[in-house]
C-alpha positions as CSV (number, residue, x, y, z in Angstrom):
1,X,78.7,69.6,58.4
2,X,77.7,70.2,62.1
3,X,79.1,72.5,63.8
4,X,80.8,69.8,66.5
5,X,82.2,68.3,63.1
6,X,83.8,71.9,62.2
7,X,85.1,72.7,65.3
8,X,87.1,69.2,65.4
9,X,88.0,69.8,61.5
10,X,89.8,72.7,62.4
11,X,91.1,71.2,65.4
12,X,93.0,68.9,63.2
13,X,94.2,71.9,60.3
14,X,95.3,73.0,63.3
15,X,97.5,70.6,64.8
16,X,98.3,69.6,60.9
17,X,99.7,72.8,60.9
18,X,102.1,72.7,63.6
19,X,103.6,69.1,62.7
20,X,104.2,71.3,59.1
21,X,105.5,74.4,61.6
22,X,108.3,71.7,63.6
23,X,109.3,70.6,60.3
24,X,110.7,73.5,59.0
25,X,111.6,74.7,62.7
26,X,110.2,77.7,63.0
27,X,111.2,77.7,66.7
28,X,114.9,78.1,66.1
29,X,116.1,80.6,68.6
30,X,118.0,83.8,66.7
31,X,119.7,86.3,67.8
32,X,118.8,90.2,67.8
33,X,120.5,92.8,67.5
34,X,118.7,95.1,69.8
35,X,115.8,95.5,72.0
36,X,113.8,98.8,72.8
37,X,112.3,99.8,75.6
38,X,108.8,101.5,75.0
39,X,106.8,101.8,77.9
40,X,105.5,99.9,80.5
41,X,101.8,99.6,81.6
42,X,101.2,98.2,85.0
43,X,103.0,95.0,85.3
44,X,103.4,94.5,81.0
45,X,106.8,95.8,79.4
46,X,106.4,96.9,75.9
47,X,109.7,96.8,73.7
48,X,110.7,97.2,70.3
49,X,113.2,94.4,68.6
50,X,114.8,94.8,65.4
51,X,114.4,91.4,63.6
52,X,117.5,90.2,61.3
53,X,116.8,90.0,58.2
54,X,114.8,87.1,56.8
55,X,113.2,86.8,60.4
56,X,110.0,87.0,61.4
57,X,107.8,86.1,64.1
58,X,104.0,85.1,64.0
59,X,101.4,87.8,65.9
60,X,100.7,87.4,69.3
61,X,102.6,84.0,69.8
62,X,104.6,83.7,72.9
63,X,108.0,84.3,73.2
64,X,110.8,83.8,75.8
65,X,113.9,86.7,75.9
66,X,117.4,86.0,77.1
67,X,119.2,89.1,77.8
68,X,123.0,88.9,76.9
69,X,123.7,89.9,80.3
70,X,122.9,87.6,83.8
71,X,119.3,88.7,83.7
72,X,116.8,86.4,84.1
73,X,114.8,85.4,80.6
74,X,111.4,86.7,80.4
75,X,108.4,85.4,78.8
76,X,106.0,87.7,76.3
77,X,104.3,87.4,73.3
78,X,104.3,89.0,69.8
79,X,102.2,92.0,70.2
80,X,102.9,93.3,66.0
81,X,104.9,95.7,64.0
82,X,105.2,99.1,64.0
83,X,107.8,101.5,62.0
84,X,109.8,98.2,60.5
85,X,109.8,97.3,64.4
86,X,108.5,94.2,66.0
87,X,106.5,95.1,69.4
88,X,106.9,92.8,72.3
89,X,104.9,92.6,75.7
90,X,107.1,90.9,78.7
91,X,106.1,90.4,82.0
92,X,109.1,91.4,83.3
93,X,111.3,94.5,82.4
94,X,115.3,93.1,81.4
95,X,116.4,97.3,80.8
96,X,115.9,100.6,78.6
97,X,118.5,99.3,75.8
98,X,119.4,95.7,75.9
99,X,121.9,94.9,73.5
100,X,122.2,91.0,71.2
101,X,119.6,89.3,73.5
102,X,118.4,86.1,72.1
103,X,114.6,85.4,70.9
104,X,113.2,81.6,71.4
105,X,110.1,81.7,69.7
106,X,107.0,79.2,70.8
107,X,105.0,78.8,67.4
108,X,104.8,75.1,68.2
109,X,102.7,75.7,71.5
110,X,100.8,78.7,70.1
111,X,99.2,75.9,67.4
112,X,98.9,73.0,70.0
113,X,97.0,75.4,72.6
114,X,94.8,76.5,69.7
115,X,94.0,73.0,68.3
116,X,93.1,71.9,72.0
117,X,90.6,75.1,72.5
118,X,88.5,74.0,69.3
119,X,89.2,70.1,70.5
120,X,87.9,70.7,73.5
121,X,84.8,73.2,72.3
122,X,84.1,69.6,70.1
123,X,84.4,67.1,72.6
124,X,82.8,69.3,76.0
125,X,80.2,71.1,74.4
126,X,78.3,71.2,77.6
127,X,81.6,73.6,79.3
128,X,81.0,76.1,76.5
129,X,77.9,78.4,75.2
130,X,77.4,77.0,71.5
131,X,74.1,78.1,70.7
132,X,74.7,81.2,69.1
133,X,78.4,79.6,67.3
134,X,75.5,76.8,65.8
135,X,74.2,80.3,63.3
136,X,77.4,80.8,62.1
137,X,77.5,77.1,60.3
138,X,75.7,78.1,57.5
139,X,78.2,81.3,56.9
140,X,81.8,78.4,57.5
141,X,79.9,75.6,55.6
142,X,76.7,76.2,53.3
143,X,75.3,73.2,52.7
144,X,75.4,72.9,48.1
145,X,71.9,71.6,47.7
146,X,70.8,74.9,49.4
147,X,68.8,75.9,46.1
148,X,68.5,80.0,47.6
149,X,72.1,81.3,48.0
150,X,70.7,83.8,50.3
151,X,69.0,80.9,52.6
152,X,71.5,81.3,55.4
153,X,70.4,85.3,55.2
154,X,67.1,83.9,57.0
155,X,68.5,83.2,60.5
156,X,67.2,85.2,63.3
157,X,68.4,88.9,63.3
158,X,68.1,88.5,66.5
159,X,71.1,85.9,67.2
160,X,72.9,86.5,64.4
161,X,73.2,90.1,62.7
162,X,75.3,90.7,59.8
163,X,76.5,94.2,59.0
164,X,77.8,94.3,55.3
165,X,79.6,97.1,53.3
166,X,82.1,98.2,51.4
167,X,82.4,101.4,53.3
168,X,83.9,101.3,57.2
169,X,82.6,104.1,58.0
170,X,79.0,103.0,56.9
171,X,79.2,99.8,58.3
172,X,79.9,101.6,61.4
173,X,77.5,104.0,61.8
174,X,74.9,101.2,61.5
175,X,76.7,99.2,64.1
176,X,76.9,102.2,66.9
177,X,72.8,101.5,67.7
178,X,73.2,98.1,67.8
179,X,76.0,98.9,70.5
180,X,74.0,101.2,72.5
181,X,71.2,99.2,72.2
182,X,72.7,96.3,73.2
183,X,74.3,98.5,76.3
184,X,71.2,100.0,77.2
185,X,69.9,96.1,78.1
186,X,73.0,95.8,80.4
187,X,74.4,93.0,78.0
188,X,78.3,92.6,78.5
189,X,79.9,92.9,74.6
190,X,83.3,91.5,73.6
191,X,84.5,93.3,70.1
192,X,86.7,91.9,68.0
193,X,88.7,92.8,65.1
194,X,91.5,91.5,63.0
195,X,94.6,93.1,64.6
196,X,95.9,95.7,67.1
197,X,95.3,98.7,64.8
198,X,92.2,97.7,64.0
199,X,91.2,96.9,67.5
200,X,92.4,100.3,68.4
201,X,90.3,102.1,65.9
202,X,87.0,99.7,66.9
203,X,87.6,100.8,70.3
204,X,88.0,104.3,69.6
205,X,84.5,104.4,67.7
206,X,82.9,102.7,70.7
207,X,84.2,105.5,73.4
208,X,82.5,108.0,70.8
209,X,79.7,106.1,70.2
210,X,79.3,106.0,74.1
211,X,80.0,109.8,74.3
212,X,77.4,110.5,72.2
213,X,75.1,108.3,74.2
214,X,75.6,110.0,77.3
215,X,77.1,106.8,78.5
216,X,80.7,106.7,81.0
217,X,83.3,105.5,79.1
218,X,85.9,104.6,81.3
219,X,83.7,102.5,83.6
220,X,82.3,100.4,80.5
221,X,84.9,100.1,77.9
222,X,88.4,98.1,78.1
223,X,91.0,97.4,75.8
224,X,92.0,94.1,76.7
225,X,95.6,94.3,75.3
226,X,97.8,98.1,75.4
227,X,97.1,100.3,72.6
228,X,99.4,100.5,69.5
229,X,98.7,104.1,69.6
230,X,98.4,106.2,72.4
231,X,95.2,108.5,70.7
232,X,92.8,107.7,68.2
233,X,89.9,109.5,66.6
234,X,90.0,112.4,69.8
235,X,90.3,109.2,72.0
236,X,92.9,109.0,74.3
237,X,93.3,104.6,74.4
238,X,95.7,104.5,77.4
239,X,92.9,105.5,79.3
240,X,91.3,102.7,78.4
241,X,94.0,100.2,78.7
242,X,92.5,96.8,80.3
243,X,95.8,96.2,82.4
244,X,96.1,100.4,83.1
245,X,92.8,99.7,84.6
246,X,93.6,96.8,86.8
247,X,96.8,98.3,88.0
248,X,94.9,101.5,89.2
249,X,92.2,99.3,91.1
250,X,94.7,96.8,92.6
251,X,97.2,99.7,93.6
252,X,93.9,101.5,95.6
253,X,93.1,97.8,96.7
254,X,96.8,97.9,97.9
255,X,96.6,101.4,99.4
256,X,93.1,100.5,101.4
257,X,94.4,97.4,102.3
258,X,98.2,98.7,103.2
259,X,95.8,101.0,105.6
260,X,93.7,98.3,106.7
261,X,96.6,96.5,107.9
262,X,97.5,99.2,110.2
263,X,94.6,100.1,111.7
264,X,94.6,96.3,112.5
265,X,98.1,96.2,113.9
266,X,97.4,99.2,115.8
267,X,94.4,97.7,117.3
268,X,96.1,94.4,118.4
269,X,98.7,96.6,119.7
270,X,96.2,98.6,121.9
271,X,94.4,95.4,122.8
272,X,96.7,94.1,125.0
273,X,97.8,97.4,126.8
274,X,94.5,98.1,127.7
275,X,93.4,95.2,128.9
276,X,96.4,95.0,130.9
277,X,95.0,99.1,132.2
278,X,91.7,97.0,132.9
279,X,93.5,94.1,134.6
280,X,95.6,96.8,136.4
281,X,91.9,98.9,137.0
282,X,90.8,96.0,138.6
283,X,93.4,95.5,141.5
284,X,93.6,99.4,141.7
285,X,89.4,98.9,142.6
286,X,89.8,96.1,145.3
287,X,92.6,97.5,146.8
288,X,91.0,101.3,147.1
289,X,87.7,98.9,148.6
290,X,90.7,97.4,150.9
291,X,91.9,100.6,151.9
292,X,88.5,102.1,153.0
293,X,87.7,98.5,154.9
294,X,90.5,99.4,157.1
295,X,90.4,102.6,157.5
296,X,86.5,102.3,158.3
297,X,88.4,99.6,161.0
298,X,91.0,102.2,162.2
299,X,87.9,104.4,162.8
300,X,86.0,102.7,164.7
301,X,89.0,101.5,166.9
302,X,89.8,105.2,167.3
303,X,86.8,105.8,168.7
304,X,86.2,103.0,171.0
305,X,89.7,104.1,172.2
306,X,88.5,108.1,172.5
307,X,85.9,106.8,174.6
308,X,87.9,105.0,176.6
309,X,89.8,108.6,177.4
310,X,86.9,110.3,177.9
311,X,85.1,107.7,180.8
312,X,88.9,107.4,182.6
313,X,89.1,111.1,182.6
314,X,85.3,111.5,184.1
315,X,85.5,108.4,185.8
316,X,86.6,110.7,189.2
317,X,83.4,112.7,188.7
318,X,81.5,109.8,188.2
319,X,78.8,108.9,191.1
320,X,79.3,105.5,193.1
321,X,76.3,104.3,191.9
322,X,77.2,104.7,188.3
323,X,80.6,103.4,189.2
324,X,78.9,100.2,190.2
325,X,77.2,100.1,187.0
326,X,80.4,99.9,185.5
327,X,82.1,97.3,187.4
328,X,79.2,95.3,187.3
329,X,79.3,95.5,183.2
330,X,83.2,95.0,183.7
331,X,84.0,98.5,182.8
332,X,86.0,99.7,185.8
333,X,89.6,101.6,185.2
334,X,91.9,98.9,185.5
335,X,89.7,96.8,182.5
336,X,89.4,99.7,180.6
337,X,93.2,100.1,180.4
338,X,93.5,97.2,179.5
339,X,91.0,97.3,176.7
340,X,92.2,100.4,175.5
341,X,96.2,98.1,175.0
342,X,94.3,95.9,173.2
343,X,92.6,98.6,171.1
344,X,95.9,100.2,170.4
345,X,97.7,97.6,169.2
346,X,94.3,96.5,166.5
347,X,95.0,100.0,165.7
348,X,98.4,99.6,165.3
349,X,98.0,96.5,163.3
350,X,95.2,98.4,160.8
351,X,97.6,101.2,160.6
352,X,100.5,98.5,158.7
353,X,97.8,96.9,156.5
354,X,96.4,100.7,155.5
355,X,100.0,101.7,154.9
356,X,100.4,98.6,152.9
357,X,97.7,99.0,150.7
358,X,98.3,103.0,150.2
359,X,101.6,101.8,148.5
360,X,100.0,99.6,146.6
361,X,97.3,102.0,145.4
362,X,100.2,104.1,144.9
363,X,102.1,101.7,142.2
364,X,98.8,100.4,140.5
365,X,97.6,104.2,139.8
366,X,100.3,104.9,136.9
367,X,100.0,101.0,135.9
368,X,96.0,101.7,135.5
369,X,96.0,105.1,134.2
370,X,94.7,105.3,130.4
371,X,96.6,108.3,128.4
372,X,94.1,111.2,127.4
373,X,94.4,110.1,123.9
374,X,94.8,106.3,124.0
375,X,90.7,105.3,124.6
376,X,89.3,107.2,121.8
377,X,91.9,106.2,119.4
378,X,91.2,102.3,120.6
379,X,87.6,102.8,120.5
380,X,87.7,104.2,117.0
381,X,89.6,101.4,116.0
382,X,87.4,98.9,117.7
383,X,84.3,100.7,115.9
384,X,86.0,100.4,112.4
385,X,87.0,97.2,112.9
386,X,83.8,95.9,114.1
387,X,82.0,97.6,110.6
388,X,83.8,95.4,108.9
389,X,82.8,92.4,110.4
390,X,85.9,91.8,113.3
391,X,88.9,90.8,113.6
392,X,87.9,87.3,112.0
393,X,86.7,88.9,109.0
394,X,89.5,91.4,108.4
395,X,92.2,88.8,108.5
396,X,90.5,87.0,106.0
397,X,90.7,89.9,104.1
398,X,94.1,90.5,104.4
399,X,95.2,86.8,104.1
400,X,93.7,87.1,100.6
401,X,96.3,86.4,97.6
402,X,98.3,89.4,96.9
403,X,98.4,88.7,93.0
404,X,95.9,90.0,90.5
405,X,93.0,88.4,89.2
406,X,92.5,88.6,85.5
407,X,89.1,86.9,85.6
408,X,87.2,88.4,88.3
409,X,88.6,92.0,86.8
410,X,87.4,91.2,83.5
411,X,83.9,89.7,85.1
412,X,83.2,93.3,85.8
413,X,83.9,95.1,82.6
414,X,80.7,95.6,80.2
415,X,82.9,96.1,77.1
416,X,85.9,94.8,76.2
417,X,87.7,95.0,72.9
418,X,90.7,92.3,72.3
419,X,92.3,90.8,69.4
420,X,90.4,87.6,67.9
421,X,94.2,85.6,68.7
422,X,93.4,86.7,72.4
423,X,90.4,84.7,73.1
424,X,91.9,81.3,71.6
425,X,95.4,81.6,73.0
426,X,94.7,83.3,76.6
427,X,93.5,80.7,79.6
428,X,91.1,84.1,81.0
429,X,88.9,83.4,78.2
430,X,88.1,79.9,79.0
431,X,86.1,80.9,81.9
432,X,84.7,83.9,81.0
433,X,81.3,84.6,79.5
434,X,79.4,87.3,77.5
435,X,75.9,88.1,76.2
436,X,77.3,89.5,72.8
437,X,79.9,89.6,70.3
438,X,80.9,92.0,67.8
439,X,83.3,91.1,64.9
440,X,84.3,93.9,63.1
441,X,86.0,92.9,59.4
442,X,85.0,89.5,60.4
443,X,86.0,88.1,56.7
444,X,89.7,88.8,57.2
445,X,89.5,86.4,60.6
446,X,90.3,83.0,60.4
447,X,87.1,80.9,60.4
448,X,88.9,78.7,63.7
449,X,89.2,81.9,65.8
450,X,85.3,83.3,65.2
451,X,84.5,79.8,66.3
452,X,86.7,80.0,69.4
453,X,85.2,83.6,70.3
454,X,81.3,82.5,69.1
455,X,82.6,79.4,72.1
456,X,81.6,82.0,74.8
457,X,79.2,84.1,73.3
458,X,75.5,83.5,75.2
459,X,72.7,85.5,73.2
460,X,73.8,86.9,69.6
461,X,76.7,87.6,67.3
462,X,77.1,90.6,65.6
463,X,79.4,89.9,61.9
464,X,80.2,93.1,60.1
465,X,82.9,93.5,57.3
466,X,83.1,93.5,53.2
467,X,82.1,90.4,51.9
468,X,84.6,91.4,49.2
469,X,87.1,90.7,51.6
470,X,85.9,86.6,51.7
471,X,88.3,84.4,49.9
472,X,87.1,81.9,47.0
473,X,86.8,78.5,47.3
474,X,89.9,76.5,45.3
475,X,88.3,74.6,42.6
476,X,90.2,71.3,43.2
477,X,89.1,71.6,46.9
478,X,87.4,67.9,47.7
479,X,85.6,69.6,50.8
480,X,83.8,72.0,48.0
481,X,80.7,72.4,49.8
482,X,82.6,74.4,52.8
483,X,82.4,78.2,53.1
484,X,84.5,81.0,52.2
485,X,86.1,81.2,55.5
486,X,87.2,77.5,55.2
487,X,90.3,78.7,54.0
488,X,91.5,81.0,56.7
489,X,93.5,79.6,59.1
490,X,95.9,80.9,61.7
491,X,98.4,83.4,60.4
492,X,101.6,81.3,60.6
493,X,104.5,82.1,59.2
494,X,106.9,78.7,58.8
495,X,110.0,80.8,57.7
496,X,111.6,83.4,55.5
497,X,111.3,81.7,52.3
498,X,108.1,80.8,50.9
499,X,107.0,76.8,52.6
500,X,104.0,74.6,51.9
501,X,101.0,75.1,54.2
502,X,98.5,72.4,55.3
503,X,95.8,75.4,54.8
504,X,95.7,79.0,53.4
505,X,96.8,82.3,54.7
506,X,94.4,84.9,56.1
C-alpha cells in the first residue's frame, strides 16, 4: 500500500469511528459535581473535575464548560488525569471552586478534524512535506512477499533512524547524541511522546541532555502544552512551558510597545506646540526687523530735525553770502520751519507705528518662548522616533493586532516537545514545519497520528520505543499484510460500558 493509500485508509477508520462514536452518544452533556481550580499559565486555566461515576472523557478532546452560575461557558480540552482527577485547560477562567457546572464533550469533532488532517495529507500532498512520512510505510504496512523480515531495516539511517530497546533509560542515552547532533546543525526538532507524563519526562531528558552540552535551555526547548508536573529529573518544566514563554515575550512586547505609545503621543503632543513656538518665532522675527525699520526712520528724522535746530540757531551768525547760499538751495528760516513741522509729525507718525509694534513684540515674546526643558525633550523624541523609521513606521507598529500569534512564536523555537494528539487536532500545526522528529515510545502511538506528525517533518524521523510494545496482527484480519501499528487508532472511549469499535485500542 502507498503511503497516499494509508493516509486515506485511516482517514476513513477514522471517520468510521466517529459515525460508531454518535451512535452511542458519547457527546451527551453530564453534569459534575465540582470543578478545581489549579493554576493558570498565561492566558490557559487549568482545573481539576471530578467525573461521576461511569464517566469519562477521551484525552485531549475539546470540551465546552457551563458554570451553574451566569458565567459565560468556556471552551478547553481534556488535558488527562491525575490523582483520580480529570485535568482541563480553558481559555477562560469561570472561578477558584465552581460548584455542579455541566460538561458538553466534542468527541464527534475531535474524530472529524482528525479524519480531515489525514484526508487532506492524501488528497494535497503537494501542501505537506511527505518525503520522510514515505520511510515509515514499510514500518505501518510491510509488504508479505518481502522474503527478509528485516528488509525495511535497510532504509537510510539517515531519514529514518530507529532506536529500539527494552530499557528507557538505554534507549535514551543513545538518543541524546542524535539530539545534540541534530542541534548542533541548527535543525528545529519536534519530540513526541505518547502522553503528558511522558512528554514531561522526554522533555526533562532533553533540558539535561542540553545542559550537558553546554547548550541554553530556555532559549531552545518548549513544552508545547503546561506541564503535568511542575519538576522533573532536577528540571524545573514551568520554565519551559510553551504558553509561559509566549506570555513573558508578549507582556515585554506589551510593555515596549505600552512605552512606545507614549513617547509617540508625547511627540504628537509637542509637535504642534512647537510649531506653533516656530509660527509664533516667526512673527516675533519680522516684527523685531519692523521695529528696527522704524526706529532706523525715527533716527534719521531726529536728526534731520537736530539739524534743523542747529542752522536756525546759527543762522544769525551766519554770513550774507552763506545766507544766500541757503535761500538759493531753499533753505532760508521760514522753509526750514516749515520742514522741520513736516519732520515732526513723520516723527510723530514713526513714533505710533514703533509703539505698535513694541506691544506686539511684547505679546509674541511669551507666545514664542520655548521652556528650558521642552526642546531637548522634543528632540529626543524626534531622534527616537526617527530610529525607528518615523511616524509612518511606528503607527504601523502599533496598529498591529493586539492578540498573540501561536505560529510565528512557535516559528522561532528550535525544540518543542507536544503530545502526538497535538499536532493532528491543533490548526498551528498545519502550517508549521520542522527538519526532525523524534518519537519517543513510538509503538504505543496510534499509526494515524505518526502519520499526521511525519505530514510536517522535512529531513528525518527519529522512532525509538520497545518493539515489545507493537501489537499483533488479528489472525482473521483480511488486510493481513498491514503492520503492527495498523491496529492503533485514536484512543476513543464510546462510553462506560464496554462498546464495539470500528478499530483497536492503543
Amino acid at each position: 500500500m502507498k503511503l497516499l493509500d494509508l493516509l486515506a485508509y485511516y482517514g476513513n477508520q477514522l471517520n468510521e469511528e466517529r459515525e460508531t462514536a454518535m451512535v452511542h452518544r458519547v457527546d451527551a452533556p453530564f453534569e459534575i459535581p465540582r470543578a478545581r481550580h489549579i493554576r493558570t499559565v498565561g492566558s490557559l486555566h487549568l482545573y481539576a473535575v471530578e467525573l461521576p461515576e461511569g464517566k469519562s472523557l477521551v484525552p485531549d478532546a475539546p470540551v465546552t464548560i457551563l458554570p451553574a452560575s451566569d458565567l459565560d461557558p468556556t471552551e478547553g480540552y481534556v488535558f488527562g488525569r491525575q490523582d483520580q482527577e480529570t485535568l482541563i485547560l480553558t481559555v477562560d477562567a469561570f472561578g477558584q471552586i465552581v460548584e455542579n457546572c455541566t460538561v458538553i464533550p466534542d468527541t464527534l469533532g475531535y474524530l472529524e478534524t482528525a479524519s480531515n488532517r489525514l484526508s487532506e495529507m492524501a488528497s494535497k500532498p503537494e501542501s505537506f512535506t511527505l518525503g520522510p512520512a514515505e520511510r515509515l510505510v514499510p514500518w505501518l504496512d510491510p509488504d508479505p512477499s518481502t522474503a527478509d523480515p528485516h528488509a525495511r531495516d535497510t532504509i537510510s539511517a539517515t531519514v529514518l533512524t530507529t532506536v529500539w530497546g527494552e530499557e528507557q533509560a538505554a534507549r535514551w542515552t543513545k538518543l541524546g547524541p542524535l539530539l545534540v547532533e541534530q542541534i548542533r546543525k541548527n535543525k528545529r526538532i519536534l519530540m513526541l511522546a505518547p502522553d503528558h507524563e511522558a512528554t514531561d519526562k522526554l522533555t526533562s531528558l532533553m533540558a539535561r541532555t542540553l545542559r550537558n552540552a553546554a547548550l541554553p535551555i530556555k532559549s531552545l526547548l518548549s513544552r508545547y502544552e503546561l506541564p503535568l508536573c511542575e519538576e522533573a529529573g532536577g528540571v524545573l518544566l514551568s520554565e519551559l512551558s510553551f504558553e509561559n514563554h509566549m506570555h513573558q515575550f508578549y507582556a515585554k512586547a506589551n510593555a515596549n510597545k505600552t512605552a512606545l505609545r507614549k513617547k509617540y503621543d508625547r511627540f504628537r503632543e509637542l509637535t504642534p506646540i512647537l510649531a506653533y513656538k516656530r509660527d509664533r518665532q516667526k512673527d516675533l522675527n519680522e516684527v523685531k526687523l519692523l521695529e528696527w525699520r522704524l526706529l532706523t526712520e525715527v533716527s534719521e528724522f531726529q536728526g534731520k530735525i537736530k539739524h534743523i535746530d542747529t542752522i536756525v540757531a546759527e543762522y544769525e551768525a551766519t554770513p550774507i553770502w552763506k545766507r544766500l547760499a541757503m535761500q538759493t538751495a531753499g533753505k532760508n528760516v521760514k522753509t526750514l520751519g516749515e520742514y522741520r513741522l513736516l519732520y515732526e509729525q513723520k516723527l510723530q507718525a514713526l513714533m505710533k507705528e514703533v509703539e505698535i509694534a513694541q506691544n506686539r513684540i511684547r505679546e509674541l515674546t511669551p507666545e514664542a518662548t520655548i521652556p528650558k526643558d521642552l526642546r531637548p525633550e522634543y528632540d529626543e523624541l524626534k531622534e527616537e522616533i526617527s530610529r525607528l523609521g518615523g511616524t509612518k513606521k511606528i503607527r504601523e507598529m502599533l496598529s498591529a493586532g493586539e492578540g498573540t500569534n501561536r505560529q510565528a512564536f512557535i516559528q522561532n523555537k528550535r525544540i518543542l516537545a507536544t503530545t502526538p494528539e497535538r499536532i493532528i487536532h491543533d490548526p498551528v500545526f498545519k502550517r508549521v514545519r520542522f527538519d526532525v522528529l523524534l518519537i519517543d515510545d513510538a509503538p504505543k502511538i496510534p499509526a494515524p497520528l505518526i502519520l499526521a506528525a511525519a505530514g510536517i517533518t522535512r529531513e528525518r524521523i527519529i522512532l525509538s520505543g520497545d518493539t515489545q510494545d507493537l501489537l499483533p496482527l488479528p489472525s482473521g484480519d483480511s488486510r493481513a499484510g498491514l503492520g503492527q501499528w495498523r491496529q492503533h487508532c485514536l484512543p476513543t472511549q464510546l462510553g462506560s460500558e464496554p462498546q464495539p469499535s470500528i478499530v483497536g485500542q492503543a
